[in-house]
Structures are given as C-alpha cells and as structure tokens.
N, C-alpha and C positions, 0 to 999 in steps of 0.2 A: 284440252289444249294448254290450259294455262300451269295444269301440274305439269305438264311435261316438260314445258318453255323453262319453269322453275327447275325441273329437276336436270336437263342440260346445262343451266349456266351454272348451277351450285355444285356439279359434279367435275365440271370445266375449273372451276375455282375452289376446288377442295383444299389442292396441295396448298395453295396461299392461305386459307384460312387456319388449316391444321398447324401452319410454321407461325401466325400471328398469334394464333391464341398457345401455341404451346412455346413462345421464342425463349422465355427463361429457361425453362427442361431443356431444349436442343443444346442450348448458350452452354448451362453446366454440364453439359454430357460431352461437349464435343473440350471444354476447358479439360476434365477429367480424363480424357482419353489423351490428352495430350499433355499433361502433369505423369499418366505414367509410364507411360514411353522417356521422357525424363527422369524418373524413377529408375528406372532399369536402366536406362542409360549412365545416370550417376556410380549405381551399382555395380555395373561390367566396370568404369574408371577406376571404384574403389580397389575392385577386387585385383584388375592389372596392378594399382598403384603398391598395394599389397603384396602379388606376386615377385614384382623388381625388388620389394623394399627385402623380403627372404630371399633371393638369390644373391641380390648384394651382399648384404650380413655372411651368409654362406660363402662366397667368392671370396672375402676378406678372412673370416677364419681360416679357410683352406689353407690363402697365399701366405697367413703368416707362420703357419705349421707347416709350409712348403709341401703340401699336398695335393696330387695331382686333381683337377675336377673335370668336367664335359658337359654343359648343362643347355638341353637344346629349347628352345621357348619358341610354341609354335603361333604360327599366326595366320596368314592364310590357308595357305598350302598346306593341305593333310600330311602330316607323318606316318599313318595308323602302317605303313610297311615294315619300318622301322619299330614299330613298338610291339607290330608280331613277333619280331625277330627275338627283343627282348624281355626283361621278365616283369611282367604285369604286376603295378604297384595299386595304381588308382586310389592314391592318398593325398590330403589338403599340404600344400606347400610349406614345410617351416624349415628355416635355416636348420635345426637342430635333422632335421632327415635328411635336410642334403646333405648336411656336412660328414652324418654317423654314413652314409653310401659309400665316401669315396676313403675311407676309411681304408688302409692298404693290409688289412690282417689276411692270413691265406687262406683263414674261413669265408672270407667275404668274395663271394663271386660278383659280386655288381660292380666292384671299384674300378675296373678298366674299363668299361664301357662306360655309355651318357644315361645320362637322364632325360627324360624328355617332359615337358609342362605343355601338357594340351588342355584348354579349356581351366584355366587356373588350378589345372589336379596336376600331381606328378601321376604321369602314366604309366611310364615303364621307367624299370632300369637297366644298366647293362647293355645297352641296345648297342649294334654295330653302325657307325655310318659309314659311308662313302668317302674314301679318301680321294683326295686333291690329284689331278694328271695334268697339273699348269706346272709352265718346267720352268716359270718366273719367280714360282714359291721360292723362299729364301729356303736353303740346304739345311739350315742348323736347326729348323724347326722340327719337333716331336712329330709323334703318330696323333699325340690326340688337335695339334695344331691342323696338321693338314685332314682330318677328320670333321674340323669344325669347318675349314674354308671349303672344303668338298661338297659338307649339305648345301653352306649357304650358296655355294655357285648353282646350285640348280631347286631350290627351294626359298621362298622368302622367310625363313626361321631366322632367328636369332641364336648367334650360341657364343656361349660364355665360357672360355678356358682358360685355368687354372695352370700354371707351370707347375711341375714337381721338381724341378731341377731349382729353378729361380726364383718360383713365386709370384710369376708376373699377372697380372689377370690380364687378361686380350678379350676380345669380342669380334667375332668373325660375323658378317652381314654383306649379303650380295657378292660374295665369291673375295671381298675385302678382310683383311684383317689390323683392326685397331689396337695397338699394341701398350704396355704400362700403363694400364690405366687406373684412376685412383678411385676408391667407392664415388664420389660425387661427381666424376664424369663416365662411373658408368650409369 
C-alpha cells in the first residue's frame, strides 16, 4: 500500500519535478530557440535590405544611360506563372546583372521583358506581364509602364521602371504608379 500511495503521488508530480530540477536546461533551450528565429529573422532583413540596395544601384545606372528596365520584386503573391512564361535565370541579385539584362543589343532577347526577384534570387528574365485595362492610366505612358501598373493591380509585387525615353525611375504598387523618383526615395 504504501509503494503504491508513493508511486501515485510521485507520478502525479513528475512533470513539476522534472521542470525544477531541470529549469536551467529548459530556461536555455527555450532562450536558444528564440535567439534563432531572430537569427533568421535578422537574416531575411539583411538579405531584402540587400536586394533594394542592387535594384537601386541598377535603377540608377539604367536611368542615367537612359535605359529602358522592368524589374518585378515579389512578395506575397506568387509570380511562378510569369516566370514560366520567361527565361529561367535563378541567380543572386547584383546590380551588374540587372543592368548587363536590359542592355538593348539585338543579341540580347531578355531586354524587353522584366525580371522578376523571387525569394532574393533573380528568377526569370524577359518574362511578359499583364498590361494595365484602366482607361485613367495617363496616354503617354510606355508598354513597360502600363505592364508594371498591370501586375501591381492584381498582385502585391513591386515593380521598378525604368524609362528609355526619359530616364525616370517609377515604382508601380497596388495598381499605383509613383513617378521621378530619386535613388533615396526609392
């Protein structure tokens, strides 16, 4: 009777025992699990912060050699339709690749379509998007203007155009288009 009595309440109170004698172990284990979710966390910022800082750079060279660009940066919303359409790059971002894409030689098939940046990689180039059917769009805008205001109206991407005529850099987002804009406010 009395091992049993003993072996009910020490089984009843294991889980408290096992958390008192081992509270250091849990304490560091559960700090560690949550230092690396921060880690990665930090990491995905670095890598966006990264990504903007070569699209910029890129954006800016283009506009000053008055080169047309399209560069879609995805974010929720899958493009992977768009990127079938295009031609499969799956390379780390650097200004020096954007900028050699849109490069207008008649060798280079990628320069009139976009680029698209899924998951901090350039995915595709040359991809087609979806042009714009809002009949508020200003008239004088290009193909690749209303291309970039087209995805953002029905996708939350980002996209970054380049004028070839002017040089302007824009940034289309939610079916908007923010227009002259200078490296530090994009």
């Amino acid at each position: 009777r009395i091992t049993n009595w003993f072996l009910d309440k020490f089984i009843a109170n294991f889980i408290i025992i096992i958390v008192i004698i081992f509270q250091d172990d849990i304490r560091r284990a559960l700090a560690q699990a949550g230092s690396r979710t921060s880690i990665f966390s930090r990491q995905r910022s670095l890598q966006e912060s990264y990504v903007l800082e070569e699209v910029i750079k890129a954006s800016t060279m283009l506009s000053k050699r008055k080169l047309g660009g399209l560069i879609a940066i995805e974010r929720e919303a899958s493009l992977n339709d768009f990127i079938e359409e295009g031609i499969k790059i799956n390379a780390e971002v650097s200004k020096d690749l954007l900028f050699s894409v849109f490069l207008p030689e008649h060798q280079n098939p990628l320069h009139d379509g976009a680029i698209i940046v899924q998951k901090g990689r350039i995915s595709a180039a040359g991809c087609v998007l979806p042009l714009t059917q809002n009949p508020r769009v200003e008239k004088g805008l290009g193909t690749r203007h209303r291309a970039a205001i087209g995805l953002s109206e029905d996708y939350d991407a980002a996209i970054v155009v380049v004028s070839e005529e002017t040089g302007i850099v824009s940034v289309a987002y939610q079916g908007e288009l923010y227009r002259e804009l200078e490296a530090i406010e994009l």
